[in-house]
N, C-alpha and C positions, 0 to 999 in steps of 0.2 A: 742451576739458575740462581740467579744472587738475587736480595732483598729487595732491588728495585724491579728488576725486572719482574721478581714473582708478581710485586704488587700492581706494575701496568699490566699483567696477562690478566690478572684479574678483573681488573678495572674496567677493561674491552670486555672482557667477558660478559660482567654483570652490565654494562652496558648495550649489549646485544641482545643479550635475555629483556632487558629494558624496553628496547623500538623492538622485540616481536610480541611480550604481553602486551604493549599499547597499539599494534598493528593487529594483532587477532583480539582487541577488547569489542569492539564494533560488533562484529557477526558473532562474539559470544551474547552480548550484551540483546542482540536484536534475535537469538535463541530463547533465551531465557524469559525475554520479552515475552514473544510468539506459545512458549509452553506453559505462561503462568497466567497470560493475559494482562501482564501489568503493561504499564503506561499506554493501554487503550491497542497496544500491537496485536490482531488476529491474524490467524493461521489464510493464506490466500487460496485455502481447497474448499471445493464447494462439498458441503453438507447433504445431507439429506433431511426431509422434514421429517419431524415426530410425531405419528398422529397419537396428539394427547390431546386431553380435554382442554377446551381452551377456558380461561380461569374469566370468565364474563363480569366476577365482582369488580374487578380492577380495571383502567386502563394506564397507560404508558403512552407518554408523548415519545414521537421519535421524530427528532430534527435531522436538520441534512443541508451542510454545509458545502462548499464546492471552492476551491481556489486552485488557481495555475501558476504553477512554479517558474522561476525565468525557462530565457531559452523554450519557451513553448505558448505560438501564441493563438490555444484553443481556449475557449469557452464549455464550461461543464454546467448544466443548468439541473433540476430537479424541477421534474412535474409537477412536485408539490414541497416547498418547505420544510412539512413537517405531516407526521400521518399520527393518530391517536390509534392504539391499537391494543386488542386481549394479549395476556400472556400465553403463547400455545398456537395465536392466530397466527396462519401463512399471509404476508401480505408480501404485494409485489406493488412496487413505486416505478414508473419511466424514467430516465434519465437522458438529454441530448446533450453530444459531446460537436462541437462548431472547430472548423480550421479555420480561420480569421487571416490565416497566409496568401501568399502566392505560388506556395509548393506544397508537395503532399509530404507530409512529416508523421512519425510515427513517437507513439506518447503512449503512458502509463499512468493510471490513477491510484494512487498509495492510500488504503484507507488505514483510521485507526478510531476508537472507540471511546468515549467518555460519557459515565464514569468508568476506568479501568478496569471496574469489577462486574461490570454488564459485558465487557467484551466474553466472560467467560459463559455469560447465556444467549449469545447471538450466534444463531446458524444460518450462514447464506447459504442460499442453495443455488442462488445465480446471480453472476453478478461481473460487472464490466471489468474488475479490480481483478480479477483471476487470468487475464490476459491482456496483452499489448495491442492499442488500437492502430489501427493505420488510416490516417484520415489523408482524402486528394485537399488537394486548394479549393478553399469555400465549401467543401461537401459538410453537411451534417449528418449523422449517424444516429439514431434514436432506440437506446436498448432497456433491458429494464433491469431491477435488481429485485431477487426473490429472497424473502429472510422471514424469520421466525423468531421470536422472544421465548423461552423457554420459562414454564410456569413459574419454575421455580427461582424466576428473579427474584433478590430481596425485595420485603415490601416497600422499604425506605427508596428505592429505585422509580420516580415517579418521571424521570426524563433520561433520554438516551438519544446522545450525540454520536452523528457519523458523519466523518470528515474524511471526502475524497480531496487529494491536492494532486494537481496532471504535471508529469515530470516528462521531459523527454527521452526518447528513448533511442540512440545510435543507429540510425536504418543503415541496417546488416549488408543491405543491397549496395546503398553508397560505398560504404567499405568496401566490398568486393571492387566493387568496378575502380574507385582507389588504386587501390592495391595490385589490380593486373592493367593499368594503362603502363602504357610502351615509355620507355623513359629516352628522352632523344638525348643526342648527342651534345656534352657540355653543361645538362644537369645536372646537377649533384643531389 
């Protein structure tokens, strides 16, 4: 192989190694996220609760945000704003999810956590974000979310935001049915 050529094998080379670390940076990034608790990303498996004492000196606001992503046109509300709550206390908050459509669409609520170092004392133990909804046209659905603040919050931790945002979600169903109609003659 001569001088040039070695140099464009390599060139393509490192160029390919290039688009696969920037193609597998995302689901490293949203790993490491998920095991360290940073940028507010938690694990989406339900917990179980810890029966510890619950630390009554203190309380903990905890807010609760809701927004819908394009491409999806439900409504996610909270029962309540926001709940004050012990470290150690199990509290369960309602949430209703509305299809505002004309068809039944199927959507996901991505949560994540601020401050990012409270996501690492927050255990759900139920909660809509663990599964994919399937809402008909107009229906509402009303579920709750069960979680626990763990004692050992820092004390400096006097607020804790949870941001559900509803994304859509590809109904599997449609696909199918897609994918196996009969293709007439002269489609391409």
């Amino acid at each position: 192989m001569n001088p040039v050529q070695r140099t464009v094998f390599r060139t393509v080379v490192v160029l390919m190694g290039m688009f696969a670390f920037a193609f597998a940076l995302v689901p490293l990034y949203d790993a490491f996220c998920k095991v360290t608790g940073i940028n507010g990303k938690v694990g989406d498996q339900p917990r179980s609760i810890v029966n510890e004492q619950v630390d009554t000196s203190r309380y903990v606001t905890v807010q609760f945000i809701t927004r819908s992503g394009k491409g999806l046109p439900w409504q996610l509300e909270a029962e309540h704003r926001q709940v004050r709550v012990h470290p150690g206390q199990p509290t369960e908050v309602n949430f209703a999810f509305s299809n505002n459509s004309s068809k039944a669409l199927t959507g996901r609520a991505v949560p994540s956590v601020s401050p990012s170092q409270a996501s690492l004392h927050l255990r759900k133990v139920q909660c809509f974000c663990f599964e994919e909804q399937r809402l008909e046209a107009g229906e509402r659905l009303e579920v709750p979310l069960v979680f626990q603040l763990t004692r050992d919050l820092p004390p400096d931790i006097n607020t804790v935001t949870l941001v559900y945002t509803l994304y859509p979600v590809a109904d599997s169903q449609s696909q199918l049915q897609a994918q196996t109609l009969p293709v007439r003659g002269g489609d391409v």
